[in-house]
N, C-alpha and C positions, 0 to 999 in steps of 0.2 A: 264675267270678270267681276271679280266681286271690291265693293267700296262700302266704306262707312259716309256719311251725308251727315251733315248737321247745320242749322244756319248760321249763316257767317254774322248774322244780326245781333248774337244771342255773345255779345264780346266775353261775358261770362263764364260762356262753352267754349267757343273758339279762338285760340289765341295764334296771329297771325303773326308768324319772324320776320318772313322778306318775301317779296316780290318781284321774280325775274322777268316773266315776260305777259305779252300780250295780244291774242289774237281774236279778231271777230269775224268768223263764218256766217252768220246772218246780221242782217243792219241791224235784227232786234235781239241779239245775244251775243256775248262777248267768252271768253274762258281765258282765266288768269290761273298762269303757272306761280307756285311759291312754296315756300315752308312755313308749319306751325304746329301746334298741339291741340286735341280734341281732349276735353279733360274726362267724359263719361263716354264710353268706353276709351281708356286710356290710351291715346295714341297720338305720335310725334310723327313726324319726316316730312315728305313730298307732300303737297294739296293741291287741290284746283278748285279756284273759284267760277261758280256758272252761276247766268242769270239775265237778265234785261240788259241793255246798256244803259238805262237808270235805276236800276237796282228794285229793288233788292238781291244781295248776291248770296247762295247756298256756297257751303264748301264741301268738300269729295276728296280722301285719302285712299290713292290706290295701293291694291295688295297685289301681288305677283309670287306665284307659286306659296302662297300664305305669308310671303315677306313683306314688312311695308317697305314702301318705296323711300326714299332717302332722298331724293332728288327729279324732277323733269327739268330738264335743261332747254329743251323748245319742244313746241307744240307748232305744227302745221296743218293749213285746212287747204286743199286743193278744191272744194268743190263745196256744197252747202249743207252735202249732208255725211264727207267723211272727212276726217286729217288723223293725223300721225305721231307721234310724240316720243321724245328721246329721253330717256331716265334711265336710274341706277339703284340697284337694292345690296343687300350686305354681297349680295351671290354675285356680282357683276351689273353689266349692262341689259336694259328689259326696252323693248319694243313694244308699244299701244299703237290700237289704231281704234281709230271711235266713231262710230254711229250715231249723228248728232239729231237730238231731241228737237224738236220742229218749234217745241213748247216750251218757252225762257222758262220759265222755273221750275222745270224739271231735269233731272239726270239724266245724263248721256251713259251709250251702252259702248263700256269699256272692254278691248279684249289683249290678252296680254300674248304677242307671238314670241315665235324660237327666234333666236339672234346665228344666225348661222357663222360659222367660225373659219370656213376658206381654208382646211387643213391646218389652222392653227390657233391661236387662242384670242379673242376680241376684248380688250380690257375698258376701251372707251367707244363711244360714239358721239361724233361732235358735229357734225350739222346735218339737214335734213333738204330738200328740193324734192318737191312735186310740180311738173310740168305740164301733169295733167291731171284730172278728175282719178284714175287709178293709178296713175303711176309715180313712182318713186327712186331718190336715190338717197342712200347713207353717206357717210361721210366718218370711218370707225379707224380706230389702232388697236394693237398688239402687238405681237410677237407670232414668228413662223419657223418654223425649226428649229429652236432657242435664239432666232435674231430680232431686233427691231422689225414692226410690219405695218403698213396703213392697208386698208380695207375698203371696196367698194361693196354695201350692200344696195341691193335692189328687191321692185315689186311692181308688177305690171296689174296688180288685181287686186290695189286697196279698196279696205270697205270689207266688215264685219273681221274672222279670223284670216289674216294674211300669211302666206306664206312667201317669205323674202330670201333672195340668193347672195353667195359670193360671188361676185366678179373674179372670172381667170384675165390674171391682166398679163401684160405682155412678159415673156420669158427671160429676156434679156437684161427687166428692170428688176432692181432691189427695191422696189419702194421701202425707205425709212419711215415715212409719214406722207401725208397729205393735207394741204395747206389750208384749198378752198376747191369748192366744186357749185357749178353753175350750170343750166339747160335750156337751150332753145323752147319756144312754146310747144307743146302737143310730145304724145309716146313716143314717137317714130324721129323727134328734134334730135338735134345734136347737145352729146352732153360732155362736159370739160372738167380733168383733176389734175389741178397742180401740186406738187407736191416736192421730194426731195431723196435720193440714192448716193449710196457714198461717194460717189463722182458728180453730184454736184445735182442741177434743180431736173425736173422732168415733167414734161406734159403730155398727158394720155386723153384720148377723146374716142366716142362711140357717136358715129353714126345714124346711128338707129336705137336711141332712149335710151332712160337710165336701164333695162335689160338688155341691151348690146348684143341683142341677136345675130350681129357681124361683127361681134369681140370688138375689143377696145385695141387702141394704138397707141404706138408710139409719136409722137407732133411732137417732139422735144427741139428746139432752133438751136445752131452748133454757139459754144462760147458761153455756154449757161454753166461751166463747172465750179464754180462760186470758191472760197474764201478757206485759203488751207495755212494753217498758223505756220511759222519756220522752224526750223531746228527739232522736225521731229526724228526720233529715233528707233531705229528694226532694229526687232530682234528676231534670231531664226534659230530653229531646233530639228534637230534629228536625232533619233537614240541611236544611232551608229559614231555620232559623234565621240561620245567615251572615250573611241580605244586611241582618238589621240590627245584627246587631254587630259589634265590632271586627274585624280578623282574619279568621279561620277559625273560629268558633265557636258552634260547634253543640249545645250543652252549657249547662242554667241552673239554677241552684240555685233551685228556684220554693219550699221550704219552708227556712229556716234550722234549723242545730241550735242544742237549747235550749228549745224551745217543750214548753207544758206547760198544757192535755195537748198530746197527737199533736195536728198537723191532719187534722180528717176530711174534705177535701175540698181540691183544690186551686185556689190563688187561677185567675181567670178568664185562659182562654188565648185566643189567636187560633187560630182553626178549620183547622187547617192539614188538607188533606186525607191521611189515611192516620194523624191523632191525632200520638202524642208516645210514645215509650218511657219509661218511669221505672223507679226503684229507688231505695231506702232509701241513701243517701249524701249526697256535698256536691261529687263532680266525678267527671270520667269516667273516670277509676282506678280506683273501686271499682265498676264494672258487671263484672260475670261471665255465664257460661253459665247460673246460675240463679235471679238477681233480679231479672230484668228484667220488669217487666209493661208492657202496652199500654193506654193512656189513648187511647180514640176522640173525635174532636171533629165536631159537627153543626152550622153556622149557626142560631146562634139555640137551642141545647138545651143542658140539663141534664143533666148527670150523675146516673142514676139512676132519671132521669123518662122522660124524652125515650128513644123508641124508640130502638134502636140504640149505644143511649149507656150499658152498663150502669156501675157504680161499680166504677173497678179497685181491686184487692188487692195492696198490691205484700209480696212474698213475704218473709220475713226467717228466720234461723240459727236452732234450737231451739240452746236452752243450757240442761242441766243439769250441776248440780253437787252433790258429795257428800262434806263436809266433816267427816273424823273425824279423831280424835286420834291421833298417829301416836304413840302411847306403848301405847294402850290400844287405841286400833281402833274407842273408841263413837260416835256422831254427835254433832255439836255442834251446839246450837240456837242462834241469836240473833247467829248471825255477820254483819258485812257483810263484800258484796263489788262490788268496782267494777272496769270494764273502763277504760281508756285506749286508744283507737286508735293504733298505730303509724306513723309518719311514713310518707305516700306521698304521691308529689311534687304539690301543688295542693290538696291536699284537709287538712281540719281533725284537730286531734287532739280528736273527741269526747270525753265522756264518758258514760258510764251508767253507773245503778246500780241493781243488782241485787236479786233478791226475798232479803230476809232468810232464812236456812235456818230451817228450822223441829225439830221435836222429833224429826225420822227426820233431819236433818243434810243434810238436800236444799235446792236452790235451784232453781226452774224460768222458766227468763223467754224472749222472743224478743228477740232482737237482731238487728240491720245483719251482711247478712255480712262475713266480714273478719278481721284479724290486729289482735289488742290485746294490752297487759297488765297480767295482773290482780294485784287488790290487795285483801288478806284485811285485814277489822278495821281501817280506815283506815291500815295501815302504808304510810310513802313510798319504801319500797322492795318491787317485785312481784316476786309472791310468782314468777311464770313468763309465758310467752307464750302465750295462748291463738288459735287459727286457727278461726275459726265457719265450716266449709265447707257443703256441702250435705248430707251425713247423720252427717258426723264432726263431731270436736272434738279439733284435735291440741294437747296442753298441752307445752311443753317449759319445762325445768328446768335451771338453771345448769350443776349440780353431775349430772344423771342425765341428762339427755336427752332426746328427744321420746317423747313417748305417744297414740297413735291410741284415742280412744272412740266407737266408733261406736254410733250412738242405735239405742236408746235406753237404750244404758249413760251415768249417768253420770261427768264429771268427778270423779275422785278428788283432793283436797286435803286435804292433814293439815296440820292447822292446831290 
């Protein structure tokens, strides 16, 4: 794995941005994750400082597949002489695991593995657990069939070039994301991911380490289905619809917005063979690649009862928010917040409103996916444009510009 080295002494050569983190696998050496610039041979992004724990400290810019690296987000040492490290290059997500130099002021032997994809695409990787000297778990998101996806990777044999898996996780869950994940001490512990499916929170746990040689499981407690805004609105489609309406129109608003509660069931359809597509809206503008569920229809059956016919879920945006005082930085309880739908041509400008933040300044609800804007503390002017995609939340601001949070970071508002 190839690095450029230079000394971090040399303030002339090295110019340090910031400093994320911190970890010391030996009492007498330390490795600081950060960002900065080497000015001969030209190079910017990710660095790691190595060295004594009184210094003097070298710094070390990884490359991955000839890319430099842009980011380490944590570095892990399970053991004294390997750990693990989570970063990013223009190409995605990169996995290190390093072979630590015994001798402070020398370079550690860096190797950059494959990030395995689980049938479908890893866009982040966001925390790391070793519970023992080789083993590991990730902690990753993406997307899976064109839908929101969280990812378990693993490794039972860190140390020098690792090769790490997807977790098959249970069949029955959607994971949207996952939150936090923790593990008993030793391979063989019990290891725990909490996370979030469009019906609400979920917890999965393996028995047997972060490689779950007896698959992971479902340990979800009943009454976890968390916080669904009012007044949302179906919409359903069948291209047989046509021959009785107007037009070309294949498209019916079977739930108005406004209703309260939700409707739990849709009014009764005609049995069209192949069901009806739906999704949380009010026309066919707001269907995307990942709201859409499938309502099957049976002559003569029930939803829910009737074989064949189970009860769809149709899928909606997590939305969090995390409202603190941009004077002081504390969280602010007892704020409201309401979305506005943004004009799209045929369709309503909904509203919803939002869970009150509470005593940590957080808001947590599901919404329609889609582009709205929001409005802090009933003012009639919003506050920015929130975009509920499928694992982000892009907020933009008049005056600063857009901001991507992807879950399940949330929405920053100062307010």
């Amino acid at each position: 794995m190839p690095w450029i080295a230079d000394s971090f002494n040399a303030a002339t050569v090295t110019t340090v941005a910031s400093l994320s983190s911190i970890t010391c696998p030996l009492t007498t050496k330390c490795l600081v994750a950060g960002t900065g610039a080497l000015a001969s041979p030209a190079t910017s992004g990710a660095l790691l400082l190595y060295g004594p724990t009184a210094g003097p400290l070298s710094a070390e810019f990884p490359l991955a597949s000839s890319a430099t690296v842009t980011s380490v987000s944590q570095v892990t040492c399970p053991s004294l002489t390997t750990c693990a490290a989570l970063a990013t290059n223009a190409s995605g997500p990169v996995i290190f695991t390093l072979t630590i130099n015994s001798t402070n002021n020398l370079a550690d032997t860096w190797h950059s593995d494959g990030v395995p994809n689980g049938g479908g695409t890893v866009s982040t990787l966001s925390q790391a657990v070793c519970p023992a000297a080789a083993a590991c778990l990730i902690m990753a998101a993406g997307t899976l069939l064109g839908s929101p996806a969280g990812f378990l990777i693993s490794t039972t044999n860190l140390g020098g070039p690792t090769t790490w898996a997807a977790a098959i996780l249970p069949s029955q869950d959607q994971v949207l994301y996952f939150d936090d994940i923790d593990c008993t001490l030793g391979a063989s512990g019990t290891c725990s991911a909490v996370g979030a499916t469009p019906t609400g929170a979920v917890v999965l746990t393996s028995a047997t380490g972060p490689g779950a040689s007896g698959g992971w499981s479902d340990q979800t407690p009943t009454g976890l289905s968390g916080t669904v805004a009012l007044g949302v609105p179906i919409e359903i489609s069948n291209t047989s619809l046509n021959s009785g309406l107007a037009g070309s129109q294949t498209s019916v608003n079977a739930v108005t917005a406004g209703a309260s509660p939700n409707a739990p069931q849709l009014p009764v359809l005609f049995p069209f063979q192949g069901g009806y597509s739906m999704f949380a809206g009010d026309c066919p503008g707001e269907s995307n690649a990942y709201n859409v569920a499938l309502a099957t229809t049976i002559p003569g059956g029930v939803s829910g009862s009737t074989v064949g016919m189970a009860s769809p879920t149709v899928p909606l945006g997590l939305l969090s928010v995390k409202v603190t005082s941009p004077t002081t930085g504390l969280p602010h309880s007892s704020v409201t917040l309401q979305l506005k739908a943004t004009a799209v041509a045929g369709c309503g400008t909904d509203t919803y409103n939002l869970q009150t933040t509470g005593v940590d300044g957080l808001s947590r609800i599901e919404v329609p996916f889609g582009s709205y804007s929001l409005y802090v503390n009933g003012s009639s002017t919003a506050y920015g444009t929130a975009v509920v995609a499928g694992n982000s939340v892009v907020l933009t601001l008049a005056l600063v510009g857009s901001s991507t949070f992807v879950l399940p970071t949330p929405v920053a508002v100062g307010a």
